[in-house]
C-alpha positions in Angstrom: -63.8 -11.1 17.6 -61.8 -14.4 17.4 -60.4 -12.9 13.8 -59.3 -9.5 15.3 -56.8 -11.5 17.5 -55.4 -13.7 14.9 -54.9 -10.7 12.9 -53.3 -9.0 15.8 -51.6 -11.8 16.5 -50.4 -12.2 12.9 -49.2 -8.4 12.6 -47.0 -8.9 16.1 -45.4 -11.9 14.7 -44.9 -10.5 11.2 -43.1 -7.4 13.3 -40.5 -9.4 15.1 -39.7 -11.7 12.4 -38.9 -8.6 9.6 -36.9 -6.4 12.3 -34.0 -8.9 11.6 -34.5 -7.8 8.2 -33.4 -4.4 8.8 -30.2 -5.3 9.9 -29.5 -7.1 6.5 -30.0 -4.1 4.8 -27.5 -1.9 6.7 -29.6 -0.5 9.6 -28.1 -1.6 12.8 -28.3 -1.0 16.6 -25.8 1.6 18.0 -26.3 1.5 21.7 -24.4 -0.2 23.5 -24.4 -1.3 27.6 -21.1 -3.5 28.0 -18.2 -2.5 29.8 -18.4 0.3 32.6 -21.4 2.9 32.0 -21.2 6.2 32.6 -24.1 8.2 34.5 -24.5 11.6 33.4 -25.4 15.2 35.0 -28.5 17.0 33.8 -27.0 19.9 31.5 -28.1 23.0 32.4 -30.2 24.7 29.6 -28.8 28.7 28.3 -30.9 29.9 25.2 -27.4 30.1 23.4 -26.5 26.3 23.5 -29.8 25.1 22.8 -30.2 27.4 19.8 -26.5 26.2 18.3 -27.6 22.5 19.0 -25.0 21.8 22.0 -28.0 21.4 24.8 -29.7 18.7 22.9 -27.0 15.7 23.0 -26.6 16.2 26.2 -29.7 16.0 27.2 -30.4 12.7 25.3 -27.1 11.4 27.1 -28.9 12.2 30.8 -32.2 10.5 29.3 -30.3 7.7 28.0 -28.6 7.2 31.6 -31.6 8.2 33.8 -34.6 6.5 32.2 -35.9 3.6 34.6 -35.3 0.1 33.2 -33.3 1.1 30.2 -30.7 -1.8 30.5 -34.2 -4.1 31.4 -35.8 -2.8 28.0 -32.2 -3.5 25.8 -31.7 -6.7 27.4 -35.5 -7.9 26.8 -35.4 -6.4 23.2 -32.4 -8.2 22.2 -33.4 -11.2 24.0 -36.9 -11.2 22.0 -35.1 -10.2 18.9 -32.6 -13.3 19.3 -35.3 -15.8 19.6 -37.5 -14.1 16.4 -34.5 -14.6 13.8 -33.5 -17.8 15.6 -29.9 -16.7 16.2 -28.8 -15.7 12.6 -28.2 -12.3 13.3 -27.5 -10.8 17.3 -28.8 -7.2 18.3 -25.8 -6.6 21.0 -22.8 -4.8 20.6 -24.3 -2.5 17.7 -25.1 -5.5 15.7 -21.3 -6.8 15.3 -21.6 -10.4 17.0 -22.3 -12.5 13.9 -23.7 -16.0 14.2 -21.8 -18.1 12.4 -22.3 -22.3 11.6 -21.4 -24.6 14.6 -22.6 -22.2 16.6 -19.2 -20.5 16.3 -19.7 -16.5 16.8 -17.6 -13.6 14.8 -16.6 -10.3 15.5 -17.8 -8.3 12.5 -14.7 -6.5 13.2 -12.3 -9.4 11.6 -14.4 -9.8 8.5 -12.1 -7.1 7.1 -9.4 -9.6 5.9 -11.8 -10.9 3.6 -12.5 -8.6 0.1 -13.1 -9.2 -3.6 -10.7 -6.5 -4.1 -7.6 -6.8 -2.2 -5.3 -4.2 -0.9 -1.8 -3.4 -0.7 0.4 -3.3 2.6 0.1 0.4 3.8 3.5 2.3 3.2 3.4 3.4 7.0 4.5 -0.2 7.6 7.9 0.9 6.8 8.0 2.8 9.7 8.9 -0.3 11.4 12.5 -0.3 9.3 13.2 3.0 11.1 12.2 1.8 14.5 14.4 -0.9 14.4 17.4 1.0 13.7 16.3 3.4 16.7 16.1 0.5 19.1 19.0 -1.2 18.0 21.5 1.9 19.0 20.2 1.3 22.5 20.6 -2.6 22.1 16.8 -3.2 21.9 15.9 -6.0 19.9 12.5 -5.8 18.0 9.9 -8.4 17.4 6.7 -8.6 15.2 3.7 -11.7 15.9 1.0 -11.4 13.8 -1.8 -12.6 16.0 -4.7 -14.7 14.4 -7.7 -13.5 13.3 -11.0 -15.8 14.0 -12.8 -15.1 10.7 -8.9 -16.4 8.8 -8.9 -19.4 11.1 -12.6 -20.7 10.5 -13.7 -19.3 7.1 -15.9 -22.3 6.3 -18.1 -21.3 9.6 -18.9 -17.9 8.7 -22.2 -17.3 7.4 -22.9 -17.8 4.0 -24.1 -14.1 3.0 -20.8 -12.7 4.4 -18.7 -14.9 2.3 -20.6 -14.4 -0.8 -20.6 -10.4 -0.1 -17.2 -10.2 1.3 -15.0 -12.7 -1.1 -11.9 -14.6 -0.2 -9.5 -14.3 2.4 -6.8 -11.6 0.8 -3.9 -13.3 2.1 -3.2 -10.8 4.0 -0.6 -12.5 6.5 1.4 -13.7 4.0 2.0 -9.8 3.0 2.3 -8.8 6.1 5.1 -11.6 7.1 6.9 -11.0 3.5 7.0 -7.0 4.3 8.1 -7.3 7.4 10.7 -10.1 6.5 11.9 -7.5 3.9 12.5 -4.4 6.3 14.4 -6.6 8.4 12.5 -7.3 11.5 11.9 -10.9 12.8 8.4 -11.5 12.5 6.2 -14.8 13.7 3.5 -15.5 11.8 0.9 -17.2 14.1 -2.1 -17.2 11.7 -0.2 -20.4 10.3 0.2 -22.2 13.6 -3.1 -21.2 14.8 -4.5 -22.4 11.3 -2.2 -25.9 11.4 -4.0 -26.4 14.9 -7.2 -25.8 13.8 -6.5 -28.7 10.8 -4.2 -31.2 13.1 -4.3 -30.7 16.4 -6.4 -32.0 19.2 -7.5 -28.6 20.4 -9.4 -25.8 18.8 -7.5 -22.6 18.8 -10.7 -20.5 19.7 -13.5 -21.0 21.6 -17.0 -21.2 19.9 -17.7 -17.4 22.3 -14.5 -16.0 22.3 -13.3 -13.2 19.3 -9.6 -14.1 20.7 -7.1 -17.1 20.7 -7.5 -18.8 23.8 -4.9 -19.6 26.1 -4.0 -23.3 23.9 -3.2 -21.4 20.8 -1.4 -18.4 22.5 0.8 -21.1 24.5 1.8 -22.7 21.2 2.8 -19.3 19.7 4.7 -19.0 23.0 6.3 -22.3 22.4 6.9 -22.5 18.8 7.9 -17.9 18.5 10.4 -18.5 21.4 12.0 -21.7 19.1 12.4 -19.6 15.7 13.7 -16.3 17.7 15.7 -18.8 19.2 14.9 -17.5 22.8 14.7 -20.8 24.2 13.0 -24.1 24.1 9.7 -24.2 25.5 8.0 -27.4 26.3 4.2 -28.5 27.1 3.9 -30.9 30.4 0.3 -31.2 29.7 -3.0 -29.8 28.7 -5.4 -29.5 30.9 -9.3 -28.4 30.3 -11.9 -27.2 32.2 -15.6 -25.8 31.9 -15.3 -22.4 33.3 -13.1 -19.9 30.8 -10.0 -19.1 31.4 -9.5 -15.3 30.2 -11.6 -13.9 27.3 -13.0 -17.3 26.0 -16.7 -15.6 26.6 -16.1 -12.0 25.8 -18.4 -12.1 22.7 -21.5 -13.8 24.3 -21.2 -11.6 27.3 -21.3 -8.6 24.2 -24.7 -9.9 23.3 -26.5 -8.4 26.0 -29.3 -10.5 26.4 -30.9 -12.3 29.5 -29.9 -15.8 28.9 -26.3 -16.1 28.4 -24.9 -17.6 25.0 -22.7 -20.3 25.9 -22.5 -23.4 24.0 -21.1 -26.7 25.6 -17.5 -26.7 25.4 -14.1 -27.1 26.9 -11.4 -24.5 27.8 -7.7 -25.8 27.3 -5.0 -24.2 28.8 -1.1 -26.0 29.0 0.7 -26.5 31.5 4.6 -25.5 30.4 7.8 -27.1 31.9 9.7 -24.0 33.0 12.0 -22.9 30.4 15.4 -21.5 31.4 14.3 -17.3 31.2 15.3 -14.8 28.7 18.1 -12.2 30.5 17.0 -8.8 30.5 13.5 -7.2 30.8 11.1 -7.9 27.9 8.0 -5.0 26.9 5.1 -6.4 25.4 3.1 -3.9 23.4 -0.1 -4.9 21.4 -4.0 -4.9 20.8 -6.0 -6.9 23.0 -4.2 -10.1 21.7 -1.1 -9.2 23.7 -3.2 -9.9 27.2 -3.2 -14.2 26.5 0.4 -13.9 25.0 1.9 -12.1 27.7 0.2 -14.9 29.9 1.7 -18.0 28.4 4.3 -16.0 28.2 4.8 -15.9 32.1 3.9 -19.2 32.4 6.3 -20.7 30.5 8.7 -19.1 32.7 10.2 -17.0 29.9 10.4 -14.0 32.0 12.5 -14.0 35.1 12.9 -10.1 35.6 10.4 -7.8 35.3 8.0 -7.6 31.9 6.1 -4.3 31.1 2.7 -4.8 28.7 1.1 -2.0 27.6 -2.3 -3.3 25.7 -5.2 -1.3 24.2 -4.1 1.9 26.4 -2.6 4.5 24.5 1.8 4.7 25.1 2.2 7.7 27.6 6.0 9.8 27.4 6.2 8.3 31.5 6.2 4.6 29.7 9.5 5.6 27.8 11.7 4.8 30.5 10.4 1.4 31.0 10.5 0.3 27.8 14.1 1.4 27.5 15.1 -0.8 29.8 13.9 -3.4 28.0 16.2 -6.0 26.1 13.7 -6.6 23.9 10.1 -4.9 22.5 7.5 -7.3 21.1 4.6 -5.9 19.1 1.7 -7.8 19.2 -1.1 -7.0 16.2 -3.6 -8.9 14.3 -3.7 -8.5 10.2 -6.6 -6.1 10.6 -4.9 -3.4 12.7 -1.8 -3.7 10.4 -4.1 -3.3 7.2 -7.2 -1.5 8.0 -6.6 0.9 10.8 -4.3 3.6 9.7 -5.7 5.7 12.2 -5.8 2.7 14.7 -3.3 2.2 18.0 -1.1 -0.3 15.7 0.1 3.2 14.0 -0.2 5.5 16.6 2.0 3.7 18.8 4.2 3.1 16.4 4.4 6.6 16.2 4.6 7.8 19.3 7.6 5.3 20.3 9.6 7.0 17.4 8.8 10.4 18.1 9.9 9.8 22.0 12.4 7.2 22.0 14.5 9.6 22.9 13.9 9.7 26.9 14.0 12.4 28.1 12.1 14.0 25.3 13.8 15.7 22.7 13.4 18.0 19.8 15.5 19.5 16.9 13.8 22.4 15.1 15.8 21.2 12.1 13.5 18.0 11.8 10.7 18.2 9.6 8.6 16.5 11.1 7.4 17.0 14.8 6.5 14.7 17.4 2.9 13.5 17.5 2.4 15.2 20.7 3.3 19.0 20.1 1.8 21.6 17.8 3.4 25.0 17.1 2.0 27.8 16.1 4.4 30.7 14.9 7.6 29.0 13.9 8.9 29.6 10.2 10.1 26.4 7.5 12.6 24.4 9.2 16.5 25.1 8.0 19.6 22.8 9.0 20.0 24.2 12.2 16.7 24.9 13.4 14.1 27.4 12.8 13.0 31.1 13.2 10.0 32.8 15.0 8.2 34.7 12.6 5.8 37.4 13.7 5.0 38.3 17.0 3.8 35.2 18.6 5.1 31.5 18.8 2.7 29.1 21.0 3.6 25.2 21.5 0.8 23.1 22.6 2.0 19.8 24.4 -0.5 16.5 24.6 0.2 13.3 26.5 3.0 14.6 29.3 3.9 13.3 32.3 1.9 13.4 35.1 5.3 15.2 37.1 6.5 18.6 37.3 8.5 19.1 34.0 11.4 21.2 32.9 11.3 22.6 29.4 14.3 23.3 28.6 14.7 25.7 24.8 18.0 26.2 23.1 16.4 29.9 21.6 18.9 32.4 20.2 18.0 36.2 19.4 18.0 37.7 16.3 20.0 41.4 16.4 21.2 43.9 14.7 23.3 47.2 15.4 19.8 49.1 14.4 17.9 46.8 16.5 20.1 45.4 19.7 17.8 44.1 21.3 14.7 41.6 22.0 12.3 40.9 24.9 10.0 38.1 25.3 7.3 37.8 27.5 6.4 34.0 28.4 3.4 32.4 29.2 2.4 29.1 30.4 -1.6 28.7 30.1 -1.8 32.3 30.0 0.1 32.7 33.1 3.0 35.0 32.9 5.7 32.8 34.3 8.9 34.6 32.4 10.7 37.5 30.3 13.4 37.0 28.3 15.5 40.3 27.5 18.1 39.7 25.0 20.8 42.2 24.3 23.7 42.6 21.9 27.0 41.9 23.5 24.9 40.7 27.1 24.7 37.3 28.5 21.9 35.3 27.0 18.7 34.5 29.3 17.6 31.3 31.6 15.6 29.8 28.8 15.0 27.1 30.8 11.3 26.7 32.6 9.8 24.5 35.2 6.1 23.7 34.4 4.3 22.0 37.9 2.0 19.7 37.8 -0.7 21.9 38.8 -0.2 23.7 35.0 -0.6 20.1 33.4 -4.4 19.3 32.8 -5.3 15.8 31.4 -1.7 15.5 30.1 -1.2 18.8 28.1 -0.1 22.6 28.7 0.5 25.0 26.5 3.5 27.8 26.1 3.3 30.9 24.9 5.7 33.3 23.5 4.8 37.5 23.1 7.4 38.6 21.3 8.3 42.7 21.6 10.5 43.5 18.6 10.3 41.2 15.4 12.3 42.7 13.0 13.1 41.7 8.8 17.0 40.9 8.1 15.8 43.2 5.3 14.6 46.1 7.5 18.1 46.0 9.3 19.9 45.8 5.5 21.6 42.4 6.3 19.9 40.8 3.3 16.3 40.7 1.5 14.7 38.4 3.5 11.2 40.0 4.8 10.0 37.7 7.2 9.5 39.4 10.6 12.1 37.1 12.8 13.1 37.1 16.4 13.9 34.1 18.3 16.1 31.5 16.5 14.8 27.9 18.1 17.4 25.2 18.0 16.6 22.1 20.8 14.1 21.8 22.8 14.3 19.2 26.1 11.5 17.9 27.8 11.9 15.9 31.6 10.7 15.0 34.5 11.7 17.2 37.6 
């Protein structure tokens, strides 16, 4: 009897200490309980969406939400599985907290600037060149930090299998600072202070729980970015410490999930500045989650005496355009990975967006070949220096990420006519709502091509117009020349603003 336990007791053991094993070999936990969670309806089952696979998700969502002690069971699982493998690998946050030595934990995430093979700065980065000379014709100066990355800062604390796997750190600043250097964009790099602190300083730039600078290390990249953009010159009263974190110092521990908080001794630093003479003109701050402790010191130092717009993680909306115009100067705010790794990432898309919509109240030129990142058309021909033709007998724009105002749409749309075909009518539509008709006629006034879209129309920041046309026609149907396409409506401009 006594051998049936041990043997039990042996095979339980045995279990916990391998699960850490399947980690290592690429299986890895994907739920995840941080943040705010959000508690489901019970779908309601139809034979058709359970028989094309739509039900089923849903239903595991509800579960997921709705099964008593759920958060109890994932907090006591990872707990159990922390104390099994002793630390060296954490089950929160989908298996992405990595324990590293010193107790020091990583974001998985920012393991990315380290490769055996390393690659080049993406081309999009040029993008920057162009935003610059945007800004600057509305006497907007442009600013680039690269903010530190934990894994660059401490690579001699990362665990060993990592850094044997993963290879060297690419150098990836130093790229990024030389590109950007090159298109003409003043750029501070503050993986070098951060990494000069970390080697001479009295004060670590991270905390052992934290995956961001803490407020020391942003307040010196405060201090020492104001001096080489010559903004002004910052100066440090004092430094003063205390045991309770100051802004994100804990965020990766409190990732972790478990019942007995990760938290190390330690100290938080944060200094105190002697208030700096402040910049003229409003400042926008726009940036990953890094931004947050920048635009703080930033504050604090008393850089900012009129008003300072940050926009963080949150995507950039058209209603932040006129904000940021007002602005004397535009910081970006974007660690190495976002830069290299994350084409699709917010770095980009922002980017993006602010040069597709700089131009407040929006604007469009069917001549440009490229169209903003928020409107799709279906319908429209190949662009031509003036603008572009319709071409059969529907056009329909689709718009994302509008204004949450009533809107007028304003279209620059000429008719195309002929003595064998005078005349045009269009029928418009705004989410299949008839809301105009647009009659054109040889030798007649043109019509209002101008709509107002209310807010009620506008559902999670999009609307879409559509265009029926009555009469396309070919230039080579009329005999004017041998083009065939089937043309009607000649689109020039198109003005987007707030009513």
């Amino acid at each position: 009897m006594n051998n049936t336990y041990q043997k039990v007791f042996v095979g339980v053991v045995f279990t916990l200490l391998c699960v850490p094993l399947t980690y290592l070999i690429g299986i890895s936990e994907t739920t995840q309980i941080y943040g705010t969670e959000k508690i489901t309806e019970i779908p309601s089952i139809h034979e058709k969406s359970f028989a094309n696979k739509q039900y089923q998700p849903l239903f595991e969502s509800w579960w997921n939400s709705h099964f008593g002690f759920r958060k109890t069971m994932l907090k006591t699982k990872n707990q159990i599985y922390d104390i099994a493998n002793l630390g060296v690998i954490h089950s929160g946050y989908s298996n992405a907290v990595i324990q590293g030595k010193n107790n020091y934990l990583f974001e998985k995430h920012y393991f990315n600037s380290f490769s055996k093979q390393c690659l080049p700065v993406p081309k999009e980065l040029e993008k920057l060149k162009e935003l610059k000379k945007v800004l600057k014709k509305k006497n907007i100066d442009l600013y680039v930090i690269l903010a530190p990355n934990k894994a660059v800062t401490y690579p001699d604390l990362m665990p060993y299998r990592y850094k044997y796997f993963l290879g060297e750190d690419c150098g990836y600043y130093d790229k990024l600072e030389h590109k950007i250097h090159e298109l003409g964009v003043p750029v501070f790099n503050a993986q070098k202070l951060i990494s000069d602190i970390r080697k001479n300083e009295k004060y670590q730039p991270f905390s052992i729980t934290g995956t961001h600078w803490n407020y020391y290390s942003a307040g010196r990249t405060v201090q020492e970015s104001a001096k080489q953009f010559r903004w002004a010159n910052v100066q440090i009263r004092e430094v003063r410490g205390s045991d309770d974190p100051y802004s994100t110092e804990l965020d990766i521990a409190r990732l972790l999930n478990r019942w007995f908080l990760y938290n190390p001794e330690q100290t938080f630093y944060k200094p105190i500045f002697e208030k700096s003479v402040p910049l003229q003109g409003e400042t926008t701050i726009i940036g990953n989650s890094f931004s947050a402790e920048y635009k703080h010191m930033f504050v604090d130092a008393g850089l900012q005496d009129g008003k300072l717009y940050w926009f963080g993680n949150n995507p950039l909306a058209v209603t932040d355009i006129p904000n940021i115009l007002k602005s004397k100067r535009i910081i970006l705010i974007y660690t190495d990975t976002a830069m290299m790794h994350e084409l699709n990432g917010q770095f980009y898309k922002k980017l993006n967006f602010l040069l597709d919509n700089i131009e407040y109240p929006v604007q469009y030129r069917f001549s440009d070949k490229k169209m903003p990142t928020n409107m799709d058309v279906v319908g429209l021909s190949y662009p031509e220096s003036w603008g572009t033709w319709s071409e059969g007998n529907t056009v329909e724009f689709s718009f994302t990420n509008m204004p949450k105002s009533n809107l007028i749409v304003k279209f620059e749309a000429k008719a195309f006519l002929a003595k064998q075909r005078d005349f045009q009518n269009v029928d418009v539509y705004v989410n299949d709502k008839r809301v105009a008709k647009w009659q054109y006629k040889m030798g007649k006034p043109m019509p209002n091509t101008i709509l107002e879209i209310p807010l009620s129309q506008i559902k999670n920041g999009a609307f879409k117009i559509k265009m029926k046309i009555e009469n396309p026609v070919s230039p080579q149907e009329v005999g004017y020349n041998a083009d065939s396409r089937k043309l009607a409506i000649s689109f020039i401009n198109l003005k987007i603003e707030s009513k």
